[in-house]
N, C-alpha and C positions, 0 to 999 in steps of 0.2 A: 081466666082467659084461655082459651085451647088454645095446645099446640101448632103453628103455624106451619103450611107448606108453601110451595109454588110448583110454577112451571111455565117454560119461556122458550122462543125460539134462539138460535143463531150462538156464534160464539169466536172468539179467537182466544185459545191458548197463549198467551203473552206472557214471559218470562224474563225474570230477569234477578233483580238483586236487595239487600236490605238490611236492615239492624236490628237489633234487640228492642221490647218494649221498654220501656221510660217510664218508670213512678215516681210521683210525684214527692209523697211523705218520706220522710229523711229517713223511715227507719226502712224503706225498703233497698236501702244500698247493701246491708248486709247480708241480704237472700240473692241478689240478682248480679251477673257476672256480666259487665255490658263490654267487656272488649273484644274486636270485632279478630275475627280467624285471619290467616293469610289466605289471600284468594290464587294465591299461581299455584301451593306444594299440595297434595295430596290429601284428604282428612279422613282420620276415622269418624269422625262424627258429622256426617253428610250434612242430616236432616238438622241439626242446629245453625250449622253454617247457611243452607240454604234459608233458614227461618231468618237467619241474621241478613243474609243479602236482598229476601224479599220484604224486608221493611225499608231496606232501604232503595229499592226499586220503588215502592209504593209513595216515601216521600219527593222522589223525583217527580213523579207524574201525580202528585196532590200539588206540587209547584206549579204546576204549568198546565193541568188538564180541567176544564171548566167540571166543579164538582155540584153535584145536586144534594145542600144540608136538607134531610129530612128524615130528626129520628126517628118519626112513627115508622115509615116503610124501612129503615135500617133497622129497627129492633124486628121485625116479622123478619128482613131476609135474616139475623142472623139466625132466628128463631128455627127456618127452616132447614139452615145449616147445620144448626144444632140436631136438627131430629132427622138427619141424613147421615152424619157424620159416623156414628156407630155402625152402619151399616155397609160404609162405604172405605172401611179401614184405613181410617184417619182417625179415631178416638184419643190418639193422643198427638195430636197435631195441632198450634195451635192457630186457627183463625179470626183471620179478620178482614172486614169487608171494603170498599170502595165503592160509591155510587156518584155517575157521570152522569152528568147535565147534558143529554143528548139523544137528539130522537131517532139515532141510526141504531138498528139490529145490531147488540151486541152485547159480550158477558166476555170474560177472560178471567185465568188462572195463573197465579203467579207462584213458583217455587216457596217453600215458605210457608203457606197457607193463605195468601193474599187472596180473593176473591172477591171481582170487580160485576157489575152489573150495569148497563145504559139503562137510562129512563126510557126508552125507546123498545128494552126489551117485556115489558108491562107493556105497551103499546102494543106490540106485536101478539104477545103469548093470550091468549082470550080465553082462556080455565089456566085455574094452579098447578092440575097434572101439567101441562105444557111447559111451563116456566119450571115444574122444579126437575123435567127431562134435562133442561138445561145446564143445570144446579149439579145437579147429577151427576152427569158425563165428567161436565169439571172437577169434582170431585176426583173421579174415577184416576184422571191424569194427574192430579197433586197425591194419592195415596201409590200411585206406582211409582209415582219420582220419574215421568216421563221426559223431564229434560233436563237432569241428571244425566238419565241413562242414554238420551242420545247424543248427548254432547261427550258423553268419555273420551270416545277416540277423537275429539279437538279440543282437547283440552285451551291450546293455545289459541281458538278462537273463539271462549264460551265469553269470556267478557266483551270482545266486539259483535260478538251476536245479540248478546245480551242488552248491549247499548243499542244496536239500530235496532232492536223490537223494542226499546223504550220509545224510542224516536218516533218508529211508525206509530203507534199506541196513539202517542200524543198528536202527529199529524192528524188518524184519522178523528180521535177524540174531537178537537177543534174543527169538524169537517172537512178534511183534508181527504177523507174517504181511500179510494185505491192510491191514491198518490202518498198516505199513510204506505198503504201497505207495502208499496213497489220500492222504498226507504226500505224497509224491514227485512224486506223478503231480499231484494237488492244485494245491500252488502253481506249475505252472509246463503248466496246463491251455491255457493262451492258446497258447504256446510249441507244443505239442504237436499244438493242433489243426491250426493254422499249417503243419505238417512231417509232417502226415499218410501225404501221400503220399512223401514223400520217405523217412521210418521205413519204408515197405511196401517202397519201393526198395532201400534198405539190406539191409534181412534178404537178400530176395534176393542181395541180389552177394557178402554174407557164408558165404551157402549154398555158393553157386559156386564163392569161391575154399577154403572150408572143400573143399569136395566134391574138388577137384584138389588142393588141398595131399594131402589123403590119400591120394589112388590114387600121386603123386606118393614121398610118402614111404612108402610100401609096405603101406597098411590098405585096405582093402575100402570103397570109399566106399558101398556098400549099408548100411552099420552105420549111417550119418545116418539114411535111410530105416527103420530100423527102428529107431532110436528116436526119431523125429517120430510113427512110429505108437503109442509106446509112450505117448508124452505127448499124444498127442491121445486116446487108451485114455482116461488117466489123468484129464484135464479134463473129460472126458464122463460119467463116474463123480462126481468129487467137484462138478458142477453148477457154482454159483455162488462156489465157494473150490478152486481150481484153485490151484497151488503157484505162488508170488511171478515164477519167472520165465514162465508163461505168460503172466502178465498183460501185459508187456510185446513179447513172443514167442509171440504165439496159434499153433498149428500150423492152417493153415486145410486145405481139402481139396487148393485148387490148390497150394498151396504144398509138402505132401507128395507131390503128382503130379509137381511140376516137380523138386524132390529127385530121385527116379524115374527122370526122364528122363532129367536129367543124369547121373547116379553108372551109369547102362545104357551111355552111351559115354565112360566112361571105361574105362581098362586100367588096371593095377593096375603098378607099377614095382617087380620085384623085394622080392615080399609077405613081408613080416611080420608074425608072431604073438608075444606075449608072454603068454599067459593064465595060464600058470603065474605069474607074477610077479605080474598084474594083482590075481591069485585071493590070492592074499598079501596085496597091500596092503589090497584089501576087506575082508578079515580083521581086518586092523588097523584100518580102520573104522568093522566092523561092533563090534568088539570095545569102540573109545571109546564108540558110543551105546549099546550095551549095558555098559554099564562095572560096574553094579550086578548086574545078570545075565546074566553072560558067558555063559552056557550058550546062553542066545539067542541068541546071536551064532553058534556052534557050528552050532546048530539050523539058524540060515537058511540058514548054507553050506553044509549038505549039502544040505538041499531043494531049493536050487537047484545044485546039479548042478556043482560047483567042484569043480576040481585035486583031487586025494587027497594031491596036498603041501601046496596052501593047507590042508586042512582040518587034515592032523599037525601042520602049522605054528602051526595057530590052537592048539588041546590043546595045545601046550607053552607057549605064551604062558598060557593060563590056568592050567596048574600051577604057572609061575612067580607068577600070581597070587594061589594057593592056598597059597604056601610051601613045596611041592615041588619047593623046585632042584635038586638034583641031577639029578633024573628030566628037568625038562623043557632041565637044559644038554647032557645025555644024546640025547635027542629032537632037539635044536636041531644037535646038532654030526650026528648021523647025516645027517639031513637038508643042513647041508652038505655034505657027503663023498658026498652019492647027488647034490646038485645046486650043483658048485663054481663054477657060472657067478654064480649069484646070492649078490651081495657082502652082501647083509640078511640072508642067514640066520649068517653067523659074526659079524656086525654086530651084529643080536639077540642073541644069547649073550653077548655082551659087556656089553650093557645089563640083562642078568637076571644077570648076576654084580655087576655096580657096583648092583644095585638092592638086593639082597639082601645089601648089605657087603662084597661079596670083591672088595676093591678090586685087590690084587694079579691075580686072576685076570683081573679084567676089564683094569687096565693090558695083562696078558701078551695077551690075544686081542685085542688094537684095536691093541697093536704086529702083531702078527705078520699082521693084514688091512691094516694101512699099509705095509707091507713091501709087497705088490702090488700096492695103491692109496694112493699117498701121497698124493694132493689127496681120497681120498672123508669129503667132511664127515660124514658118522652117526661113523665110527669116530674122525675127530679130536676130535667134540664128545665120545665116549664115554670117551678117554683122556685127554681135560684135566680131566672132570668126579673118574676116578680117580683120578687126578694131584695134584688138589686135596687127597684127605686121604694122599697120601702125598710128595711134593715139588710144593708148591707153589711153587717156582721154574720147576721144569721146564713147569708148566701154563701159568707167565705168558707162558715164551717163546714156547708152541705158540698161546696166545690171540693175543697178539703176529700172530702170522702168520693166524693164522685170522681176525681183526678184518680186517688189513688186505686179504685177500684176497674178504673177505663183508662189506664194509662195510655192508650194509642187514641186519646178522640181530641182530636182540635179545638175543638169546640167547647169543651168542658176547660178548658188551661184559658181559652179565649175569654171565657168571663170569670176564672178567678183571679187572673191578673186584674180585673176592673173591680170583683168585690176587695180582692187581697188592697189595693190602693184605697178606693172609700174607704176601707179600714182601717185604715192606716199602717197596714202593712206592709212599707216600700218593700223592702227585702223580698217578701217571697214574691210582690207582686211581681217585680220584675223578673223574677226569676220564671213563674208563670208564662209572662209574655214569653222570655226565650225556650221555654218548649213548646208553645205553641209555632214558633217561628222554626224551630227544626223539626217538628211535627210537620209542617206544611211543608219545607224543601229547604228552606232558607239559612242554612248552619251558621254562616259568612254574619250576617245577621242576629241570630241567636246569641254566638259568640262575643260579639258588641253589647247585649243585651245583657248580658251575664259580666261585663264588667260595669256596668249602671247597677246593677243588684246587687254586686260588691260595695261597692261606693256606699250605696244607699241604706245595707243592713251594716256596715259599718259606723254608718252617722246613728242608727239605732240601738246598737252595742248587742247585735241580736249575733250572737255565737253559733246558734246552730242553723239560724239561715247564712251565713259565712262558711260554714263544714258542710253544707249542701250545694252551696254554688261552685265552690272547687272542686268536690267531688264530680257535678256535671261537667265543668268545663275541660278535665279531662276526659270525659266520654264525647260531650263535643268534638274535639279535637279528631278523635276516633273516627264519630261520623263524616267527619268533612272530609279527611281521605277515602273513606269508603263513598261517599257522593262523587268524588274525584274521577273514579273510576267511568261514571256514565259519560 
């Protein structure tokens, strides 16, 4: 499967707070230090602190922010993060992504390494040069530590700024749009005016190294430039209600001149393209915000001029929605066989066979795409979900590993609590359920949950699921006052 890009319009910088990753497997207590820094006194060690505070910003707003689950397009964005990140001096930073169920223009950066995307922003971006201009910039701001450095001189107001851009985030997330933002931007107006010029500074050097990351990893850094003009189109049209991340990211004129300038001497290092793939994951979506009428979805990608595989791609995805499986695992496989590179199209078919009950089928095609790719998570997640109604032993052990290998995914704790129980495995199960439940925001929660998995690996005499739940629930504990803080 190549390596993945993008490229996407719009954006707000959103910052705020977080905690350490959470593994699952008992033996990884003895490598990972999960207690969380003082956030009022001073630190040498920034960039861990902020890593810590932006997981815990990201659970905030996974509690309360309508999310879009879809690991196909989550494994490509993080893909394309990946093959930006070396260039964009972050390689040892670590990331992880968020993706919102929402059709408004928008992408944001969290201290930390968090990096969020709208479904909305696929919508917008129509080539992967575009969307990963996006990608980029963002970037650019999380390897300077651009709000670190502008928040120094308020120190005593980085955690309530940091909370009302949680707030707006979430307001505009839920469509709450500029009323998000004027939340955000609102209480911490002082702050803002304060670092005026220093925010005009910032974009700039985020452009810049956005603009060489990408000529760097092999994208046309002119795809910035064309879409700063696309969004500055766009704000000039809708007046006074311009898309959430202009408000913070105006495109002015010099600003698109100096894009211009820069991305003209750049050289492009061994270019690539991915639009066939990009055109795919668009698909997918264009398909989520048209979910009620997929045919719209259909509609916008030919009009605008997409792949003639994205578009087959997309028709078989909607006959699988219509109850025409056969036809579209038909469709789905041909299309792999004319394009073997791209591991989402056999990926897919596996997911329209577990969707539609044929669990056996789908088992058989996520084994035989793990035979090639044995770490590609869509098809791990697609075979333990099968797994689940046909040995749920066998799911526990593959959750098992997938937990502990993606200890930040929801999703992966979400169903080994359900194989850990078919198994008979109270203890861990529950213990499962409560990180997925402090995974998503819910600590208050978790913590109740982790005394059920007390109980329960007690009644089993299971000792090292007992030296694991203590062991969390004092990290719990941890989290809950650092969620305090929002």
């Amino acid at each position: 499967m190549p390596t993945l890009r993008t490229a996407c319009p719009g954006w707000i910088c959103a910052f705020a707070c977080a905690f350490g990753s959470l593994l699952f497997s008992p033996q990884s207590a003895a490598i990972n230090d999960y207690s969380l820094p003082s956030l009022g006194a001073a630190s040498t060690s920034a960039s861990n602190e902020e890593y810590r505070l932006g997981r815990a910003w990201l659970r905030q707003f996974r509690a309360q922010a309508p999310q879009w689950q879809d690991p196909i397009v989550n494994d490509y964005l993080e893909s394309l993060i990946a093959r930006l990140a070396p260039y964009s001096q972050i390689s040892d930073m670590r990331t992880i992504t968020v993706m919102v169920d929402s059709r408004s223009l928008n992408a944001f950066a969290v201290p930390g390494g968090v990096v969020g995307v709208n479904s909305g922003l696929f919508a917008f971006a129509g080539d992967e040069g575009a969307f990963v201009s996006v990608l980029a910039h963002e970037l650019g701001h999380l390897s300077q530590r651009h709000y670190a450095r502008g928040s120094a001189r308020a120190a005593q107001t980085q955690l309530p700024a940091m909370a009302a851009m949680l707030a707006g985030m979430l307001i505009a997330a839920s469509g709450g749009g500029d009323a998000g933002m004027a939340a955000a931007m609102g209480s911490q107006a002082a702050l803002i005016q304060d670092q005026l010029t220093y925010s005009r500074l910032f974009e700039q050097e985020a452009d810049n190294i956005g603009l060489q990351a990408m000529a760097e990893a092999g994208y046309d850094p002119q795809a910035m430039v064309r879409m700063f003009a696309a969004m500055q189109r766009m704000a000039r049209l809708q007046g006074n209600a311009p898309p959430e991340f202009l408000l913070t990211h105006p495109v002015t004129d010099n600003r698109l001149s100096a894009a211009q300038s820069r991305a003209a001497q750049l050289n492009v290092a061994d270019s690539y393209t991915s639009d066939i793939l990009y055109d795919m994951m668009r698909a997918r979506a264009l398909l989520s915000i048209h979910s009620n009428t997929p045919q719209q979805a259909a509609t916008r990608l030919a009009q605008e001029g997409a792949e003639d595989v994205a578009q087959r791609y997309l028709e078989a995805l909607i006959e699988a929605r219509n109850g025409q499986v056969d036809s579209a695992l038909q469709h789905l496989d041909q299309l792999a066989s004319e394009q073997p590179d791209y591991a989402m199209l056999p990926a897919s078919a596996a997911m329209v066979a577990f969707e539609a009950g044929r669990y056996d089928d789908a088992i058989q095609r996520s084994q035989r795409l793990l035979r090639l790719m044995p770490n590609y998570l869509p098809a791990q997640l697609s075979l333990a979900e099968a797994q689940l109604q046909r040995d749920p032993q066998a799911a526990y052990t593959l959750l098992r590993d997938i937990t502990s290998r993606n200890p930040e995914n929801p999703q992966g704790f979400n169903l080994l609590a359900e194989a850990a129980g078919r198994s008979g495995f109270n203890g861990w199960g529950h213990l499962a359920r409560a990180e997925y439940l402090q995974l998503t925001g819910r600590v208050d929660s978790g913590i109740r949950q982790l005394t059920i998995a007390r109980d329960a690996a007690q009644r089993e005499d299971d000792t090292l699921a007992l030296a694991r739940i203590e062991q969390r629930r004092e990290a719990f504990l941890e989290y809950r006052e650092a969620l305090e803080k929002f």
